[in-house]
Every structure is written in structure tokens, then in C-alpha cells.
KEKE-3310 file (N, C-alpha, C; in steps of 0.2 Angstrom, whole numbers, plus 5000, padded with zeros to 4 digits):
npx = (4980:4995:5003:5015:5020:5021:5027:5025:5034:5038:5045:5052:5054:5045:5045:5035:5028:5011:4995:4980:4971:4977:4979:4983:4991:4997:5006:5014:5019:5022:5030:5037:5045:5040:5035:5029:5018:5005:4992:4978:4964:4957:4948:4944:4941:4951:4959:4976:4984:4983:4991:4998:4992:4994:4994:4983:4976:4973:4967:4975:4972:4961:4962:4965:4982:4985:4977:4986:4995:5005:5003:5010:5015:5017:5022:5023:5037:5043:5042:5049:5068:5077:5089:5082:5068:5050:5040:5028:5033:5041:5034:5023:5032:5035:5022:5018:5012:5008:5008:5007:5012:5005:4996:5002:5008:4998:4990:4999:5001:4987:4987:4995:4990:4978:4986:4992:4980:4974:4983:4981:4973:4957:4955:4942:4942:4956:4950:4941:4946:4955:4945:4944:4953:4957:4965:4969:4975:4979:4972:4967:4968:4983:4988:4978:4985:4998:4996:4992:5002:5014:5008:5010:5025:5027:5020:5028:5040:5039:5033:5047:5054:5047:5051:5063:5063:5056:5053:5045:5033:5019:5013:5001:5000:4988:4973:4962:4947:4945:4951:4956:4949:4936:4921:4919)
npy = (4851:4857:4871:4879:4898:4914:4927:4946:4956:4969:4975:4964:4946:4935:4917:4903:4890:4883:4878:4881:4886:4895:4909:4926:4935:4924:4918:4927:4931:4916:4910:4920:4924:4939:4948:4959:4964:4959:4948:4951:4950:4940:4942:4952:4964:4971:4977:4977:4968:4974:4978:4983:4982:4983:4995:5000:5000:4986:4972:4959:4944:4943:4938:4926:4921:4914:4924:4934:4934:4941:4953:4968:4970:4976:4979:4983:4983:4987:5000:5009:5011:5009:5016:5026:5030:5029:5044:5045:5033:5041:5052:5045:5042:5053:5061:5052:5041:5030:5016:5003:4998:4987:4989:4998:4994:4993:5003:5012:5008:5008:5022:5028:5024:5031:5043:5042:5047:5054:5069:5079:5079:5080:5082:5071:5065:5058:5052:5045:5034:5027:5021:5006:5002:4995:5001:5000:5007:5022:5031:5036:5051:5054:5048:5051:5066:5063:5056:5069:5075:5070:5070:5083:5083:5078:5083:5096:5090:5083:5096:5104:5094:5095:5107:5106:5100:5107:5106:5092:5084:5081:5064:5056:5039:5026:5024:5010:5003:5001:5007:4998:5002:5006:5002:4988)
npz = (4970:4969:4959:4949:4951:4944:4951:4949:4962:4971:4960:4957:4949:4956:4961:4964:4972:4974:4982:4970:4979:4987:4997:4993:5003:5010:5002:5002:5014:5018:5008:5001:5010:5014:5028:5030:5026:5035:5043:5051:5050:5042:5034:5026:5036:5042:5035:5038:5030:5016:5003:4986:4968:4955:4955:4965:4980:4989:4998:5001:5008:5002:4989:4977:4975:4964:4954:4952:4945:4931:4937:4944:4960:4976:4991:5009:5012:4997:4996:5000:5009:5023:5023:5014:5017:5011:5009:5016:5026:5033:5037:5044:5054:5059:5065:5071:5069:5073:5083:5090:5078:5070:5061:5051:5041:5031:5032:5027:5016:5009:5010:5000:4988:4989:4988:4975:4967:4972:4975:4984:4996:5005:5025:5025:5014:5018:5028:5024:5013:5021:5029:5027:5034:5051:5066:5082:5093:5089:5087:5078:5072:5072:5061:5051:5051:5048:5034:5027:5030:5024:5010:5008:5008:4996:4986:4986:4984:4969:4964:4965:4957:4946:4943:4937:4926:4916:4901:4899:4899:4914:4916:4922:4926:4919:4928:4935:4944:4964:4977:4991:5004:4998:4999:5000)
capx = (4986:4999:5006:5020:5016:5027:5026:5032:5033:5042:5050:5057:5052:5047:5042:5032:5023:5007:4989:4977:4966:4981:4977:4990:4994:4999:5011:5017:5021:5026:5032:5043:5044:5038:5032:5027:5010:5001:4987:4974:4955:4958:4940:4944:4937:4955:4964:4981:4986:4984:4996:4994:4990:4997:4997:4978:4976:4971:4966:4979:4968:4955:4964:4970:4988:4986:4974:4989:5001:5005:5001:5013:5011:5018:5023:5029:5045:5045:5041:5055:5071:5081:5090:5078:5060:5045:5037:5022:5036:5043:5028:5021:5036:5038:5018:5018:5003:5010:5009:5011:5013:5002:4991:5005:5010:4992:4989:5004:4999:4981:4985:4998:4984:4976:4990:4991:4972:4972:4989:4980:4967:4955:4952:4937:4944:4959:4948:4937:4951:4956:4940:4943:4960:4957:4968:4967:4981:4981:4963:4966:4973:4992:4988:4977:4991:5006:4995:4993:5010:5015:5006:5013:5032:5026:5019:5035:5045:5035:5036:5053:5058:5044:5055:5071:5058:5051:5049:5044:5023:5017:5006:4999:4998:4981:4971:4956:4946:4942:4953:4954:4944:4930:4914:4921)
capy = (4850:4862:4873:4886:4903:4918:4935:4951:4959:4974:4975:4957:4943:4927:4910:4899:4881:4886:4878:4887:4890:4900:4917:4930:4937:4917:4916:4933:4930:4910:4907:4923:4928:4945:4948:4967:4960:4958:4945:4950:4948:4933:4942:4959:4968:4976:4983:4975:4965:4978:4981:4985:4976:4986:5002:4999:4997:4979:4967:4951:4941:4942:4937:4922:4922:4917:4928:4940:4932:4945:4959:4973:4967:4980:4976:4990:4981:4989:5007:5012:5006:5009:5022:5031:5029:5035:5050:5040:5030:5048:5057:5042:5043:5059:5062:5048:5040:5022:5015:4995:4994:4980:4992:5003:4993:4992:5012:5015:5007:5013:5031:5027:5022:5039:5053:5045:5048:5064:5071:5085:5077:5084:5077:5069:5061:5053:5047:5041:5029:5023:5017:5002:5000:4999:5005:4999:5011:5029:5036:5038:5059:5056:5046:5057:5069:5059:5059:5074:5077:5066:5074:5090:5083:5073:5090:5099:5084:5085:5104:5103:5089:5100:5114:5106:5097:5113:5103:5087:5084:5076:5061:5050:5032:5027:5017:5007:4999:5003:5006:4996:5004:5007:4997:4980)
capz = (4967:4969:4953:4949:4948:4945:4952:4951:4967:4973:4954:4958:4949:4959:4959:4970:4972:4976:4978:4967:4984:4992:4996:4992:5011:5013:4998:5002:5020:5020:5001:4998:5015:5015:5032:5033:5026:5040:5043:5055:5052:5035:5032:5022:5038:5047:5032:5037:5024:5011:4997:4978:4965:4946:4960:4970:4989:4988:5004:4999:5011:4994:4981:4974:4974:4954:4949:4953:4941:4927:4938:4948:4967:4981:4998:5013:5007:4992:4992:5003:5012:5031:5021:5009:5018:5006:5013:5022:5030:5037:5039:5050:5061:5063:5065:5077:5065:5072:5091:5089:5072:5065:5054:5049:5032:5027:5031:5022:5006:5006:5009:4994:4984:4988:4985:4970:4963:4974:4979:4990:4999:5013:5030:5027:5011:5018:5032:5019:5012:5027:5034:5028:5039:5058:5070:5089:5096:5089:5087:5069:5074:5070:5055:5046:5051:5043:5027:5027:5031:5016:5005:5005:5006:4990:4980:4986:4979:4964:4963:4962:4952:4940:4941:4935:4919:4916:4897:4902:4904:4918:4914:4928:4922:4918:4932:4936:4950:4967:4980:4996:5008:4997:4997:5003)
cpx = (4990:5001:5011:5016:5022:5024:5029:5029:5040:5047:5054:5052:5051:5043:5039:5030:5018:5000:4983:4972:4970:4983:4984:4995:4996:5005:5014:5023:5026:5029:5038:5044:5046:5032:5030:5019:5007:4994:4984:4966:4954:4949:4937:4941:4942:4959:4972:4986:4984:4990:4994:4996:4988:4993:4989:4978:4969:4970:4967:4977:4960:4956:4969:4976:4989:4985:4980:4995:4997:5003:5008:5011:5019:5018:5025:5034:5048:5043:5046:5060:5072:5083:5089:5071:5056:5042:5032:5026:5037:5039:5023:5024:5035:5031:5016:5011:5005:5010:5013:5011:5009:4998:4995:5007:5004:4988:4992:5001:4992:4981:4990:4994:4980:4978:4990:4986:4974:4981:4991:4973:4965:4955:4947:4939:4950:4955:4944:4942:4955:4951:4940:4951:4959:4962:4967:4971:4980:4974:4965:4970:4977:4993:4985:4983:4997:5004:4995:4999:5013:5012:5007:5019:5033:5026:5023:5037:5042:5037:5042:5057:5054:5048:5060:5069:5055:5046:5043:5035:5023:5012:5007:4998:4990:4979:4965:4955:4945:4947:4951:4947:4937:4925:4916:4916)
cpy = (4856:4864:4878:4891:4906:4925:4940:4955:4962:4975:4969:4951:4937:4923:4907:4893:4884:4879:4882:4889:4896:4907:4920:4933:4930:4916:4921:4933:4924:4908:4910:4927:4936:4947:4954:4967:4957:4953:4947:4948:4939:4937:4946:4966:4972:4979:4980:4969:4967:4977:4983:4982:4981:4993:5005:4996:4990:4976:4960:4947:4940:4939:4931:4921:4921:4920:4933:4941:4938:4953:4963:4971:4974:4978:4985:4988:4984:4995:5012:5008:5012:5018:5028:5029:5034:5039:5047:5037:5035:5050:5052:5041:5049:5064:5057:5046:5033:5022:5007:4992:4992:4982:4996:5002:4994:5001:5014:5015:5009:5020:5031:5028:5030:5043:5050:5046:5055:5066:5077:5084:5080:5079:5073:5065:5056:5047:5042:5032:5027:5021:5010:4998:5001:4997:5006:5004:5018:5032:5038:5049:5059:5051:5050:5064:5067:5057:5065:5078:5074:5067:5080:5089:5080:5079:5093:5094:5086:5091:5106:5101:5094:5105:5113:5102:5102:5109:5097:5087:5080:5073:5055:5043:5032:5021:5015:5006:5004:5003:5002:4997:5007:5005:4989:4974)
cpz = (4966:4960:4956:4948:4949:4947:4951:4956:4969:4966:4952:4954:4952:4958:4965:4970:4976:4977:4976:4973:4987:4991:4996:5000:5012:5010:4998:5009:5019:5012:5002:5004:5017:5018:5033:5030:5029:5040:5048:5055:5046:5033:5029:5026:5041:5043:5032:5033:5016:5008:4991:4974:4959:4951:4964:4975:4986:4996:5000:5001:5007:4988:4984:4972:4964:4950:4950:4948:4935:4929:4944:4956:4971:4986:5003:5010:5003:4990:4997:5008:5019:5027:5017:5009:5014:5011:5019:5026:5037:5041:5046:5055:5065:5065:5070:5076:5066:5082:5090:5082:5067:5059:5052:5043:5029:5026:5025:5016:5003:5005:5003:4989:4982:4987:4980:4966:4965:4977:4984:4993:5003:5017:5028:5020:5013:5026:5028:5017:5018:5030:5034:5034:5047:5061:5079:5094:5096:5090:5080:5068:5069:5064:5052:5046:5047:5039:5024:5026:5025:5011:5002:5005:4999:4985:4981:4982:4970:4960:4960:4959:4945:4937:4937:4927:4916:4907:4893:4904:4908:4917:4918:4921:4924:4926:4932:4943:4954:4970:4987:5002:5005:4995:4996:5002)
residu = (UNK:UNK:UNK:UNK:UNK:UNK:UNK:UNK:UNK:UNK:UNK:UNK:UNK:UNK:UNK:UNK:UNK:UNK:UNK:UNK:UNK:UNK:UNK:UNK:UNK:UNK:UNK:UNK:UNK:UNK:UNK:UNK:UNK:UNK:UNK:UNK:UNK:UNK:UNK:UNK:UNK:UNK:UNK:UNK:UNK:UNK:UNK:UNK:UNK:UNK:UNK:UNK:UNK:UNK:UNK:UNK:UNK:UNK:UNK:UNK:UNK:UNK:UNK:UNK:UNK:UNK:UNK:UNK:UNK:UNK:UNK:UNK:UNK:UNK:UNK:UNK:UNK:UNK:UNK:UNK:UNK:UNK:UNK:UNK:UNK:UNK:UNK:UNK:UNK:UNK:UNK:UNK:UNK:UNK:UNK:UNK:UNK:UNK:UNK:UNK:UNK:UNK:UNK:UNK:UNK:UNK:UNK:UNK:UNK:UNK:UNK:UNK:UNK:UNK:UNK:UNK:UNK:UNK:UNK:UNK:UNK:UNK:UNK:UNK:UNK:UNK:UNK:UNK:UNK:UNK:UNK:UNK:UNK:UNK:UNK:UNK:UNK:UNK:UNK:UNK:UNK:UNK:UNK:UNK:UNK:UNK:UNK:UNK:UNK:UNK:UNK:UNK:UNK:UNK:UNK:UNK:UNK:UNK:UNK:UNK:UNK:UNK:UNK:UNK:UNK:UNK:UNK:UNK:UNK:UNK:UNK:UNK:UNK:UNK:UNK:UNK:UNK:UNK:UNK:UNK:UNK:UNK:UNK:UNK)
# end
């Protein structure tokens, strides 16, 4: 038997008719159609249907579209647009970390997940956190590079907004949990 549920996703609150089995990648896609959530494996094994879930790389093909009610949900959608791409968007164009796409929102929002725990990660940690995302196209290269590269246009950013707050403290929101790619 179907119920209501309400979300907030991308800052927006919305509505749906749901049944309680229906996974979140389904009511993301075919409910509120918000297509840049990707379905490939339905199995939690290719990473592309990531997003975040109160600001963790999640696989939406795991979760209960209700368990999500009252929680922060993230889409690609919603962390940059056409005319003001978030750094990850940038840095994967212009680092050429994308061939045909289909893993490109679910990289995004994992490596998301990592700058912000770590906001100057090594190689071998952002390959870490993307292990659980695969990538049939690039060789994985020009993605670790367009984190990388988004890393450091971010702590620039940062730097500089620091500058102009000189009295203003920096205090990360508190978090929990595991991210995406690790220990599935």
C-alpha cells in the first residue's frame, strides 16, 4: 500500500506517493524527476547512484526512499548549476575526469563527501574513496586529477573567503557514518 512521504532534496522540499519498498534512486528519478542519478548495477556495486544523504556519499539504490524522510538528500542537481558549476563540476571538465558520463554524478558526490572530511587528500586516499564508483571509460587518471584539481580550487576559495573573515572561526558541521565507498 502506497504512503506519502516528504523530502527535502536539493534545499527543496518535496512530496511523493510512494510504496514503502521503493528505493530512493527510483523516487528520485521517476517520482521527482531527478535524472542525474544514475541506475546501473540496483546492487550497491558501480557507485552511480550516489548522492548524499545530511552531506554523506550514499548509494540511493540502498535506502528506502522513507528511511530518508527528515534527512538532507543531494542530487548532481543540486550542488551546482549551468551558470555557477561547483568546483568538481569544473575541475572534471577541464581535467577531462568524464568520457561518457554515466559515472560522473556519482564520482562527483563521492569525491564531495571527501574534500569535505579531508580537503587536501593524497592520491591514494581519493582513490580510496572512489573505489566504490566504477568507471568503464577513463582509467580512473583524469579523475583522480579533477579531485585533486578541486581540492585545491576549493582551499583557495576557502583561503580567501578566510581572508576577508579574518574574525569569524571555521567550524565544520559535525558528521557521522561511513561514506560510500567504504566497506559496502
Amino acid at each position: 500500500m502506497k504512503r506519502p512521504i516528504t523530502l527535502t532534496v536539493n534545499g527543496t522540499v518535496r512530496s511523493a506517493v510512494v510504496e514503502p519498498r521503493a528505493l530512493l534512486v527510483h523516487v528520485l528519478r521517476d517520482d521527482l524527476d531527478l535524472t542525474g542519478t544514475h541506475i546501473g548495477c540496483d546492487t550497491s556495486q558501480c557507485g552511480a547512484c550516489t548522492v548524499l544523504i545530511d552531506g554523506l556519499a550514499v548509494k540511493s539504490c540502498t535506502q528506502l526512499a522513507i528511511q530518508c524522510e527528515g534527512q538532507a538528500i543531494t542530487t548532481i542537481e543540486g550542488i551546482g548549476t549551468i551558470e555557477d558549476l561547483h568546483p568538481l563540476q569544473t575541475a572534471f571538465w577541464e581535467q577531462h575526469g568524464l568520457q561518457c558520463g554515466f559515472c560522473t554524478p556519482g564520482m562527483i558526490l563521492t569525491a564531495a563527501d571527501l574534500l569535505a572530511r579531508d580537503p587536501d587528500p593524497s592520491e591514494t586516499a581519493i582513490r580510496h574513496a572512489l573505489e566504490g564508483n566504477y568507471c568503464r571509460c577513463t582509467g580512473y587518471q583524469n579523475i583522480v586529477k579533477a579531485v585533486q584539481a578541486a581540492a585545491a580550487a576549493m582551499r583557495s576559495a576557502r583561503a580567501a573567503a578566510a581572508g576577508s573573515r579574518v574574525n569569524e572561526p571555521a567550524v565544520a558541521p559535525a558528521r557521522t557514518g561511513q561514506p560510500a565507498g567504504a566497506a559496502v
